[in-house]
N, C-alpha and C positions, 0 to 999 in steps of 0.2 A: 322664774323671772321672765317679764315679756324681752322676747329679742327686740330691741329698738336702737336702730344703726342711727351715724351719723357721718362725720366730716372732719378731723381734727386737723391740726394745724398746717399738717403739711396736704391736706387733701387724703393723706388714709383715714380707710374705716374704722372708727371705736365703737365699743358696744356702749351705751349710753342705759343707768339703772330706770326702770320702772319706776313712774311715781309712786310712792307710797300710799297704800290706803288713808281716804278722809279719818281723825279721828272725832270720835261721838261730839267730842266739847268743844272743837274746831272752831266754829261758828260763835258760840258761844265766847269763849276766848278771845279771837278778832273782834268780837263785837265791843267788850268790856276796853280793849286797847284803844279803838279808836272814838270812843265815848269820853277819854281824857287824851284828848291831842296834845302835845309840845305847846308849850307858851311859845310866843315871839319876842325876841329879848333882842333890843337896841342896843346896838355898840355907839361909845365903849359901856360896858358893865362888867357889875362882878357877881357869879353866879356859885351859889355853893348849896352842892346835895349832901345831903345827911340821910342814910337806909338805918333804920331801929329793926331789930330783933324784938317783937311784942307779942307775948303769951295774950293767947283769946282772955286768960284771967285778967290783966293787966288794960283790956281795953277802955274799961272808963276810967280809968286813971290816966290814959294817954287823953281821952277827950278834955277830961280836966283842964293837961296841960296845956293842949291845944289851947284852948278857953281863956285861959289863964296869958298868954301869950299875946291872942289876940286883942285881948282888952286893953295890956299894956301898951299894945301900940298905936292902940285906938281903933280897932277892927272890931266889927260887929263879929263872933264865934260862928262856928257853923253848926247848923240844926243838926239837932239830934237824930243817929241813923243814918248821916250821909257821911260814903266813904271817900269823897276828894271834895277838897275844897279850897278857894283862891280868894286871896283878898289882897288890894293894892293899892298903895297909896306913892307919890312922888320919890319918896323914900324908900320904899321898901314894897317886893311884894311877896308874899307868904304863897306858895303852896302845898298842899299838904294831899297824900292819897294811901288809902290803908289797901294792903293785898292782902294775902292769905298767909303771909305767915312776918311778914315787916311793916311797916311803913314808911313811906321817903317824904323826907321835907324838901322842898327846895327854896330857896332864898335868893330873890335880885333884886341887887341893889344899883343903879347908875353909876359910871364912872369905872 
């Protein structure tokens, strides 16, 4: 461990840990997180996530439902192959984003 002092609360010295080595997927990782930023959600509203547990088997069955979803509300689906997708209308607005081993819907509605 590198020695790297510092200053703690009362003015004594702590040993303060070495950063950690960069990992390979690092970049990679931070890049995919802020590729889908946070929506902006108006108060008042009501916001509700839903995380699915989805077997890679199961994936066009989820797109299905996606699909299936958004027609009912009147939302044009999202293309085929893409893994986060948003649609909004006055009412309601969908998001949806697939990870590596779930996917989270999130749902806002006004009020």
């Amino acid at each position: 461990m590198t020695d790297v002092r510092g200053s703690g609360v009362a003015g004594e010295a702590i040993e303060l840990a070495a950063p950690a080595p960069d990992h390979p997927l690092r970049r990679a990782i931070a890049d995919e997180v802020h590729a889908r930023p946070a929506d902006e959600v108006a108060t008042p509203s009501r916001v509700t996530f839903i995380a699915i547990l989805v077997d890679r088997a199961d994936r066009e069955n989820e797109n299905r439902h996606l699909s299936e979803l958004c027609r009912a509300l009147g939302h044009e689906p999202p293309a085929p192959g893409v893994v986060h997708f948003t649609a909004r209308s006055d009412a309601l607005a969908i998001k949806w984003e697939r990870h590596g081993e779930f996917s989270g819907f999130t749902l806002t509605a006004p009020g």
